[in-house]
Every structure is written in structure tokens, then in C-alpha cells.
C-alpha positions in Angstrom: 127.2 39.6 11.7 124.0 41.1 12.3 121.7 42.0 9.3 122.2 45.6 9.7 126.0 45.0 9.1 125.1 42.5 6.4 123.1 44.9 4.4 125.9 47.9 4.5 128.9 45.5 3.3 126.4 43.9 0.5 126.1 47.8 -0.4 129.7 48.7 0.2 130.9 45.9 -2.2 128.4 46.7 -4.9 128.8 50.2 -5.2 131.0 51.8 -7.5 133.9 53.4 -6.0 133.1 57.3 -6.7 129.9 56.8 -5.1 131.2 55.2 -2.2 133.9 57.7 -1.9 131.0 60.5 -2.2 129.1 59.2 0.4 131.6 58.2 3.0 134.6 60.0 5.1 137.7 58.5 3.9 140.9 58.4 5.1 144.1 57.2 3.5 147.7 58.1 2.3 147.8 59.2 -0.8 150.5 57.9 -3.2 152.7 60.8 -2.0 151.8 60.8 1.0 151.9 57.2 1.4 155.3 55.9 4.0 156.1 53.0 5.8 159.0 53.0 8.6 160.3 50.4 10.9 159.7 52.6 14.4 161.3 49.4 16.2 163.9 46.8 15.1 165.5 45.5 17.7 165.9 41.2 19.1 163.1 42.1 21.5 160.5 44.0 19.3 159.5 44.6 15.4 157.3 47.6 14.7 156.3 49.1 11.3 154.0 52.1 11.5 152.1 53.7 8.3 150.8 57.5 9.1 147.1 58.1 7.7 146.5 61.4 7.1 143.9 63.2 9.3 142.9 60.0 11.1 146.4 58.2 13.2 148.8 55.9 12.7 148.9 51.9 12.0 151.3 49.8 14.1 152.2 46.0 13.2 154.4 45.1 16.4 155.8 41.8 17.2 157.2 41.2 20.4 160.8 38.6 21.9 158.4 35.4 22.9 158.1 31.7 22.4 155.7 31.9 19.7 155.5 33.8 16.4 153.2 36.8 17.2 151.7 39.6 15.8 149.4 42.6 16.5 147.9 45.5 14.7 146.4 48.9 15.9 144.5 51.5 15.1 145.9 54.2 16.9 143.4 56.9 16.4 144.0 60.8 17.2 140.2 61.0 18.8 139.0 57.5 20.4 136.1 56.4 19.2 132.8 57.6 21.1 130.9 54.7 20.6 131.4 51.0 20.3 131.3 50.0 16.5 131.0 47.2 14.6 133.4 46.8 11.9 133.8 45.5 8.2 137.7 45.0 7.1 137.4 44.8 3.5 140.3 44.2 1.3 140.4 47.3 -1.7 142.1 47.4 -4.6 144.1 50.1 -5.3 142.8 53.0 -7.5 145.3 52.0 -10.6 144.0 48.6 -11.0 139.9 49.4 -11.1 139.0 45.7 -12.7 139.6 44.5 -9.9 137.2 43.5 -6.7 136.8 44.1 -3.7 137.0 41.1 -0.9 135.6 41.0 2.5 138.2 39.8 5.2 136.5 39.6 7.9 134.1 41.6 10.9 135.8 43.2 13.8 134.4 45.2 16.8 136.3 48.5 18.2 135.3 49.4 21.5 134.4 52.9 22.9 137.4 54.8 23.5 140.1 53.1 22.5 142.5 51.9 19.7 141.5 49.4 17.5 143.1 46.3 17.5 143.2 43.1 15.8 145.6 40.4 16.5 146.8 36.9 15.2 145.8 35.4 11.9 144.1 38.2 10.9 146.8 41.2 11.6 148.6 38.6 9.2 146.0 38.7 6.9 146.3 42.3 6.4 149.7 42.3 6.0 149.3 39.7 3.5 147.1 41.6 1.7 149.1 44.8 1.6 152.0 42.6 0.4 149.5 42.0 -2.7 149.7 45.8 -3.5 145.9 46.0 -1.8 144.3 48.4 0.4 143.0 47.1 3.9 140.2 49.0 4.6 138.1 49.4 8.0 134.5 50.2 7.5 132.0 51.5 9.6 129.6 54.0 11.1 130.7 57.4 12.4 129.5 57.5 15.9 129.3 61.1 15.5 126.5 61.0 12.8 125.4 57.1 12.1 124.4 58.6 8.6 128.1 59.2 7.6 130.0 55.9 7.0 133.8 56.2 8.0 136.6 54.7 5.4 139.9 54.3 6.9 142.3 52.2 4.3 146.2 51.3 4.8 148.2 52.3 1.8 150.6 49.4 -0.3 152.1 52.2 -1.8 156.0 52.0 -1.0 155.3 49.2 1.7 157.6 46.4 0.3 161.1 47.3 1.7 160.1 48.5 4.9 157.7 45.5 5.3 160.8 42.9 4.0 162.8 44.9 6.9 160.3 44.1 9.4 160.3 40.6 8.3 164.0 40.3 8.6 163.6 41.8 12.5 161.0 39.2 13.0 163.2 36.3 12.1 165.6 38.0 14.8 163.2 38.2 17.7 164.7 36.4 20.9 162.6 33.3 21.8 161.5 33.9 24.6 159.9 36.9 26.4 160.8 38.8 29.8 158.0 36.6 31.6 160.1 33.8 30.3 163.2 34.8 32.3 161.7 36.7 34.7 161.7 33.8 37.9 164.7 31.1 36.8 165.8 28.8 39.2 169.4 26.9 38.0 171.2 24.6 39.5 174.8 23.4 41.1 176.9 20.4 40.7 177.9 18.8 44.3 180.9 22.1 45.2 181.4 23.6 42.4 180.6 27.8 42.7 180.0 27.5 38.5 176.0 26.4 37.4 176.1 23.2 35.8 176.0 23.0 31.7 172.2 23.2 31.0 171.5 26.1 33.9 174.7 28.2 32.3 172.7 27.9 28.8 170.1 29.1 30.5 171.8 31.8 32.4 173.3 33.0 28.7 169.9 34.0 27.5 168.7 35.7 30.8 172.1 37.7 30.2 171.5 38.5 26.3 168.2 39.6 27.0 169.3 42.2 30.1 171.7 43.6 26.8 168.9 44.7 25.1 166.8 45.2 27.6 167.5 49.1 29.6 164.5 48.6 31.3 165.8 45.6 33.6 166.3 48.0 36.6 166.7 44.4 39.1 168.4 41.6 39.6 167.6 39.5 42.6 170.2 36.6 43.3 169.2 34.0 46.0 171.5 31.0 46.6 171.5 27.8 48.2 172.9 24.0 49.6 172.3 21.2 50.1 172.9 19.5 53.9 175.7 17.4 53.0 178.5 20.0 54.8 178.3 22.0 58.1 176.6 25.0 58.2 179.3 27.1 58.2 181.1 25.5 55.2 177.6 25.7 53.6 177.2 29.0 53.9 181.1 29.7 52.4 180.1 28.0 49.5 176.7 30.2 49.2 178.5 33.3 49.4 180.9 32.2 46.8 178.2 31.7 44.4 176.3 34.6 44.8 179.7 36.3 44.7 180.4 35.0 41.0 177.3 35.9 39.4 177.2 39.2 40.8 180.5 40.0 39.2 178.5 38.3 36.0 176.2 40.7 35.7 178.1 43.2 36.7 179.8 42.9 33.8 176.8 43.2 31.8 177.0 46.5 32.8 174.8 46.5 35.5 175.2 49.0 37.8 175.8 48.1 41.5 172.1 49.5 42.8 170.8 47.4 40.4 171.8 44.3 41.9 171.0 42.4 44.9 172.4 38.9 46.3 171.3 36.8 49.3 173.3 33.3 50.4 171.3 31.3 52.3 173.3 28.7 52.9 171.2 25.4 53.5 168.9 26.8 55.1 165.1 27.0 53.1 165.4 23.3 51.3 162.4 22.8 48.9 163.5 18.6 48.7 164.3 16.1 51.1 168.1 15.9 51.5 168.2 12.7 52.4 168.3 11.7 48.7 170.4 12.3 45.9 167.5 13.5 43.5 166.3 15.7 46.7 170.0 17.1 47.4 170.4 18.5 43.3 167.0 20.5 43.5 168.1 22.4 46.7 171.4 23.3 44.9 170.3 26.3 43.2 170.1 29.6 42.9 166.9 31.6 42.1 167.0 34.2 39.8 164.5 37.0 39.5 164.4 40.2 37.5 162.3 43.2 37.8 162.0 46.2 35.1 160.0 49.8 34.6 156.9 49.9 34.1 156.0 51.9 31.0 
């Protein structure tokens, strides 16, 4: 923090409220104003978005993935002009004036865009707001570095929608479409069926194509080992590509939308002459590909 910074949150903090309120642009809800609501609540993402009047919207989104996640924006209605450094200060709420204010921590928004904060510290502010407490971003207009701009998150009515986005969080999927996205499974020695742990695996690329309308391709590439003739190798390809295009067909995947190649044993990634080297070219690679939004 540089001692500019310093000097303004030491101020900030020591000030009585009017007087900061007098000589700052502020933005927040006020208690009627003030509503939460899950945008989002599905097993592949979690958003809560609070409206602040005048200024944009707050998003807490969490997204499908391996690890517990969490990120936070400040989706502004004019982009900043200017880089900015940022205080996030943790107010109390105007019905409980014995109490403190608390510095969380300094951030930096960047010209032109939203501001964001991610990790430990979007939970931290969510945390805080579960305390009844204001979040509050700090720092000086770029219009007119005279003017200091207040922009605070409401706890007013947050609870239930916040319990509700806790609840969808708990449901996320875990794992993410970069997850699924290249999967290679494997055979046993004839069978056209994946063996146990690749039709696990195949079960969650298919429950995340459910929920997912955005999956717009489904490449299916299948292979053999060399221990038949080429011709009976190729049979058995077929067959498997066959089944698991009638799979996801009937995920409701449309015909367009899917694509299978049997390649027989040609294209071996193992020696064939052992057994360890004959399972790893029984497989079939699976790749998905979605819209880009």
C-alpha cells in the first residue's frame, strides 16, 4: 500500500460517517431497495447478483470444477477510466452505529473493466455480508481525484438467497468442461462395452452434456489392438463407435452433433507386442467441443 493509500483509509476509518458520506459519492441499496437473487442455480454454475443503484450490479459466481471456487465482480454501468487503487473496507450497517469499521484488504481495478476479486477474499466478503456488514470498495473517482467514490454491498435481505447459493454450491459437478473435454477410455480384449472404470467415466462426460446446451460436438475415435486381422479389427471398431453413438444419441444429441471415426488398429500409441502395450491401444478417444459465448 503506498502512503498515499495509507493516509486516505487512516482518514476513511476515523471519520465519522456523515462526514464521510458528505464528502464522498456513495452508492448502495437502500434497505428497500436492497435484493439479492440467485441469476444461476444449476450443477454447472452458482450466481447471486445484488443490483446497486446508480452504479451496476455484484456477481458471486461459482463454477462445475475440481476445486471449490469463487469469484466476485463489479460489473459497473461506465468502466472505469483510470486504473485505481482500491480499499475494501468492511462497514457496519447504519442501525448498529457502535460499531467499527474493519479494513479487509487493498485491491487494484484496472482501466476499463469490471472489478474483480477472486478466492479467499470474494469469500471474505461474503463472510462479511453473512455478518449483517456492508463491504465497501473505496477509492478515487478518476473523473475528479478530489471526489472519493463509496460503493457498498447491502446485507439487507441477503441470508436466504445467499443460503440458496450455498445449497447450489454444494451441488456443483466436480469437474469442469476442460475436465471432460479430451477423454480417452478403454476396452476389455472384444468386448464393444468400455470396461468398469472408463464407463464411470463416460457417466459423468454424459451428465455433464445434460446440463450443458452448449456442447454442440461430440467427436468419437476408436481403436485395436493387433491381435486379429485387419478386417476383423476394423468390425470390432465400427461396433464400438456404433454403440456410443446410439449413447449419446440418446442423450438427446442430435445427429449433426455427432461424429464417429473407427480406425481399426491402425494409429497404435503402445507396442502391441505386450499385454500392458495391447490395453492402452484399446480405446476410444473422446472429445467435445461447445459455443463460444
Amino acid at each position: 500500500m503506498d502512503k498515499w493509500t495509507a493516509i486516505v483509509l487512516s482518514a476513511l476509518l476515523s471519520l465519522p460517517t456523515s462526514y464521510v458520506a458528505a464528502s464522498s459519492k456513495r452508492y448502495v441499496a437502500s434497505p428497500i431497495e436492497s435484493k439479492w437473487e440467485m441469476a444461476i442455480n444449476t450443477p454447472l454454475e452458482c450466481r447471486l447478483i445484488h443490483t446497486i443503484p446508480h452504479y451496476g450490479d455484484a456477481q458471486f459466481t461459482s463454477h462445475a470444477s475440481k476445486k471449490i471456487n469463487l469469484d466476485f465482480e463489479l460489473k459497473m454501468r461506465l468502466p472505469m477510466g483510470a486504473t485505481r487503487d482500491v480499499s475494501l473496507i468492511s462497514m457496519p450497517p447504519a442501525w448498529r452505529p457502535g460499531d467499527t469499521a474493519e479494513r479487509i484488504t487493498n485491491l487494484k481495478f484496472f482501466k476499463q473493466f469490471d472489478g474483480y476479486v477472486g478466492g479467499q477474499t470474494a469469500w471474505g466478503i461474503l463472510s462479511e455480508l453473512e455478518k449483517g456488514r456492508n463491504p465497501t470498495f473505496s477509492y478515487l473517482g478518476w473523473e475528479s481525484r478530489n471526489q472519493r467514490v463509496e460503493v457498498s454491498l447491502s446485507s439487507v435481505l441477503f441470508q436466504r438467497q445467499y443460503d440458496a447459493f450455498s445449497q447450489c454450491i454444494s451441488k456443483l459437478l466436480p469437474y469442469s468442461f476442460e475436465d471432460i473435454s479430451f477423454t480417452i477410455l478403454h476396452y476389455d480384449r472384444t468386448s464393444v462395452q468400455l470396461n468398469k472404470a472408463s464407463q464411470k467415466r463416460l457417466s459423468q462426460i454424459a451428465e455433464y452434456i445434460r446440463y450443458n446446451k452448449d456442447i454442440d460436438l461430440v467427436l468419437v475415435s476408436t481403436y485395436t489392438d493387433s491381435a486379429d486381422s485387419k478386417s476383423v479389427s476394423q468390425d470390432l471398431s465400427e461396433k464400438r463407435a456404433e454403440v456410443l453413438r446410439n449413447y449419446f444419441r440418446s442423450l438427446g444429441l442430435s445427429e449433426d452433433r455427432i461424429q464417429v471415426h473407427a480406425y481399426g488398429k491402425r494409429r497404435p500409441i503402445a507396442d502391441n507386442s505386450s499385454p500392458i502395450g495391447k490395453d492402452q491401444n484399446r480405446r476410444v478417444v473422446i472429445s467435445l467441443g461447445r459455443t463460444q459465448v
